[in-house]
C-alpha positions as CSV (number, residue, x, y, z in Angstrom):
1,X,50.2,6.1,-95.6
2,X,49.0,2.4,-95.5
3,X,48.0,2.9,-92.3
4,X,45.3,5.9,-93.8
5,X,44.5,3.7,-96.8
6,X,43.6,0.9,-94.8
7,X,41.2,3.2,-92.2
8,X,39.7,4.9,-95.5
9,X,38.7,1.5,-97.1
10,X,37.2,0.3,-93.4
11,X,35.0,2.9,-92.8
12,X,33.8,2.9,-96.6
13,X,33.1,-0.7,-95.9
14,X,31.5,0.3,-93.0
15,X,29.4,2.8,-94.1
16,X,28.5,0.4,-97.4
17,X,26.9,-2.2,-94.6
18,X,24.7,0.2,-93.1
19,X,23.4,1.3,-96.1
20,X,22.8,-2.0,-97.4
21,X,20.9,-2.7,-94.1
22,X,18.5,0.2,-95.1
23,X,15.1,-1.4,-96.0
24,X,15.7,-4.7,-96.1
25,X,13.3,-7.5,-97.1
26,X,13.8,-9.1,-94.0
27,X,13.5,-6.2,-91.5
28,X,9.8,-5.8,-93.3
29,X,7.2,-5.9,-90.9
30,X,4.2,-7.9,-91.7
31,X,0.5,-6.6,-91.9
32,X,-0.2,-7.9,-89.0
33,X,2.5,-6.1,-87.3
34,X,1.5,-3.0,-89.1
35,X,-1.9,-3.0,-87.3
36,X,-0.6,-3.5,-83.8
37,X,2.4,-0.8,-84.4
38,X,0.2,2.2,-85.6
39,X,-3.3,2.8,-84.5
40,X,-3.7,5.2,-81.6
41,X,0.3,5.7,-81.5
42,X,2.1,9.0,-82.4
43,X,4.7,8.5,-85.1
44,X,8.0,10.6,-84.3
45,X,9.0,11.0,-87.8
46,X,12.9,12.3,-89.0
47,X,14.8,13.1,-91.9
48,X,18.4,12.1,-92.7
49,X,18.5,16.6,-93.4
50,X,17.2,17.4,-89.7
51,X,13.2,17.7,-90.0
52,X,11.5,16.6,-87.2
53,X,7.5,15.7,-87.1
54,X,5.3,13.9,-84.6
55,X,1.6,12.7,-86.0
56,X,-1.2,10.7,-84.0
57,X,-2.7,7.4,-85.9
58,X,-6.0,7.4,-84.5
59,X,-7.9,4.2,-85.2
60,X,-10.2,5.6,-87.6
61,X,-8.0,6.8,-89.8
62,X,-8.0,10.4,-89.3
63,X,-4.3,11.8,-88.9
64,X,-3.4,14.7,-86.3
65,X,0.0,16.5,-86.3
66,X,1.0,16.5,-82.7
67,X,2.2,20.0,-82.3
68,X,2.5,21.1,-78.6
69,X,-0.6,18.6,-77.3
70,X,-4.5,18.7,-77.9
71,X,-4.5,21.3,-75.0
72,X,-2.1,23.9,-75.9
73,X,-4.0,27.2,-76.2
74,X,-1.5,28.6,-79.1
75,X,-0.4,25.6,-81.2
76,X,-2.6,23.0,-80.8
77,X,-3.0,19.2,-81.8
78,X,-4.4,19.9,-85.8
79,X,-5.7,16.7,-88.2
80,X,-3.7,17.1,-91.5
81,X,-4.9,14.3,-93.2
82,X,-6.1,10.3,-93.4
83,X,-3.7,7.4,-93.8
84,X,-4.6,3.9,-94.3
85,X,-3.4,0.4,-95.0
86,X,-2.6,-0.6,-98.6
87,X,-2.3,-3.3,-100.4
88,X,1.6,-5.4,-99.8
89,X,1.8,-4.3,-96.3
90,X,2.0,-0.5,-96.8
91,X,1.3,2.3,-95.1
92,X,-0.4,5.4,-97.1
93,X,-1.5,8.8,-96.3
94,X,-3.2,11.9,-98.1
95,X,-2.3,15.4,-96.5
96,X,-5.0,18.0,-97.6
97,X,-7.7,15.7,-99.0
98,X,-4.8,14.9,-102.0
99,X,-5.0,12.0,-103.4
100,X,-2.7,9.6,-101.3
101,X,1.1,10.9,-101.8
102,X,2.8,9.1,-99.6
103,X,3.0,5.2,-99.3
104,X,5.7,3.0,-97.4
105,X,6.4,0.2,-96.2
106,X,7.8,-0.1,-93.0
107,X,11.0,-2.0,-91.8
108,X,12.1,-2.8,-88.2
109,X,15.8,-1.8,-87.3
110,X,17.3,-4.7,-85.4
111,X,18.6,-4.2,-82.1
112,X,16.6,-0.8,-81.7
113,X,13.1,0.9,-81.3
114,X,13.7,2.7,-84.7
115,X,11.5,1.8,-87.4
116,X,12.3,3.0,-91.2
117,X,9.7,4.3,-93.6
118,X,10.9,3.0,-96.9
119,X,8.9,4.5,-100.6
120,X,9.9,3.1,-103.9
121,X,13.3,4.9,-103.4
122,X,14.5,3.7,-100.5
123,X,14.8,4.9,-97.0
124,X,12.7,8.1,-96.2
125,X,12.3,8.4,-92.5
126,X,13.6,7.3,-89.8
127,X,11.0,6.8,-86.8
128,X,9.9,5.9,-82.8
129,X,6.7,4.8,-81.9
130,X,5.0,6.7,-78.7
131,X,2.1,5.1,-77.4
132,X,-0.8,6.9,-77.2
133,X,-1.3,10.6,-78.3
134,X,1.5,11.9,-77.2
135,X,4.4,14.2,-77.6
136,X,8.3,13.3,-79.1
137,X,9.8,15.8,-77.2
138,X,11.0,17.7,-80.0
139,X,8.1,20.3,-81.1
């Protein structure tokens, strides 16, 4: 019984940790960084409930939703939107001509090519960076 107690408060400890890393001031990336990590580079965005998305960051601003690839003859590369930089080193983006809906700011995880995209509540999606525009793998 011990033994069980001991294992429960571990992995509660455990699991505390990594949600304390979540978004942390220090994993922040600068502006700087922002504007190296996301023009012309396809964001391969997920949820912590499964959803999957990949969208292209050309330079200009415009925003493209990957699909199957600009040449796919049934579900093509499609521009949803416009993102932008903000003001304290966010990222923002309007899907639909909306008024901007979405805004993060965006945190490096250590020890990984995983980037989080963190709103006023926290930890939103979990992302790689592909260069180019290219495909995730998961469309």
């Amino acid at each position: 019984m011990k033994k069980m107690i001991m294992l429960g408060i571990f992995l509660s400890a455990g699991m505390a940790g990594e949600v304390a890393a979540d978004c942390e001031p220090t994993t922040k990336l600068s502006p700087t960084a922002l504007t190296t990590l996301l023009p012309g580079n396809t964001v391969c965005a997920q949820k912590a409930n499964g959803d999957k998305w990949q969208e292209f960051h050309e330079p200009s601003g415009k925003l493209f939703d990957y699909k199957k690839g600009p040449n796919d003859p049934i579900d093509p590369t499609k521009e949803l939107g416009i993102w932008e930089f903000a003001s304290r080193g966010q990222i923002c983006y309007r899907y639909g001509g909306g008024a901007f809906n979405y805004c993060y700011s965006i945190h490096k995880v250590p020890d990984q090519e995983l980037y989080q995209f963190c709103n006023t509540n926290g930890l939103d999606v979990t992302a790689s960076i592909v260069p180019g525009n290219n495909g995730c793998g998961f469309n």
